[in-house]
C-alpha positions in Angstrom: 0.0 0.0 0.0 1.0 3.5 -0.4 0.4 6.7 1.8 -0.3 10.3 0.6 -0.5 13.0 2.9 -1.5 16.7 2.2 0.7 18.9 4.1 -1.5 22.0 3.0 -4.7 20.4 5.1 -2.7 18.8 7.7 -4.1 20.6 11.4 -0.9 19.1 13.5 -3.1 16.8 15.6 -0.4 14.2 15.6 -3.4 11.2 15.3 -0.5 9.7 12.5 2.5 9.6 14.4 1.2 8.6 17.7 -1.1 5.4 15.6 2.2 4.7 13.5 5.3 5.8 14.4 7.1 3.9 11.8 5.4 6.0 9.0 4.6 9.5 10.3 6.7 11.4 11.6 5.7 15.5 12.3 8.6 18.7 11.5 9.3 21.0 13.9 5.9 22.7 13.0 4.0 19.8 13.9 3.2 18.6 10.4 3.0 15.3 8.7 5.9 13.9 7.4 5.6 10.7 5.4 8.9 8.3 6.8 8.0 5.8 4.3 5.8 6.2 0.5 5.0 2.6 0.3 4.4 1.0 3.8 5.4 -2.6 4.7 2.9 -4.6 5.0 3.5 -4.8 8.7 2.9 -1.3 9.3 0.0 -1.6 6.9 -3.0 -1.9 9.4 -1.2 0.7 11.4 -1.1 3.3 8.3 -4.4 2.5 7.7 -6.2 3.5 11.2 -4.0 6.7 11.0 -5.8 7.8 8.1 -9.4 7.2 9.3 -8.3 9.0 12.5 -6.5 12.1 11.4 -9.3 14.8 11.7 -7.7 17.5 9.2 -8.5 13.9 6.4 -5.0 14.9 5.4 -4.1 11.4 4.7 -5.1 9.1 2.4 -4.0 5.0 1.6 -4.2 3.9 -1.7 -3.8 0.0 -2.2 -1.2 -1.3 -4.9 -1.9 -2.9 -8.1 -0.8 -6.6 -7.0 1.9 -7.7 -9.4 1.3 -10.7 -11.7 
């Protein structure tokens, strides 16, 4: 899976980095910061409830094409 975040919406709220640590980080303004574009799949579930929780919806997962 992969993980988009828009920086413009983010609100700083942190929901991402506190639900997945290994693939949201926040700068020194307290925006997102992606650690990781594609996410393992063991961070996967992780990414995922990040996104439903961030309240800004500055995050968004989008699922892979699975390779042949």
């Amino acid at each position: 899976m992969k993980i988009e975040a828009n920086r413009e919406v983010c609100v700083s709220a942190g929901m991402c980095a506190l639900s997945a640590p290994e693939v949201f980080d926040q700068d020194d303004d307290g925006i997102v910061e992606l650690l990781v574009v594609e996410v393992p799949a063991e961070h996967a579930d992780s990414a995922t409830r990040a996104a439903a929780v961030c309240p800004s919806g500055a995050l968004r997962h989008v699922e892979l094409p699975k390779g042949d």
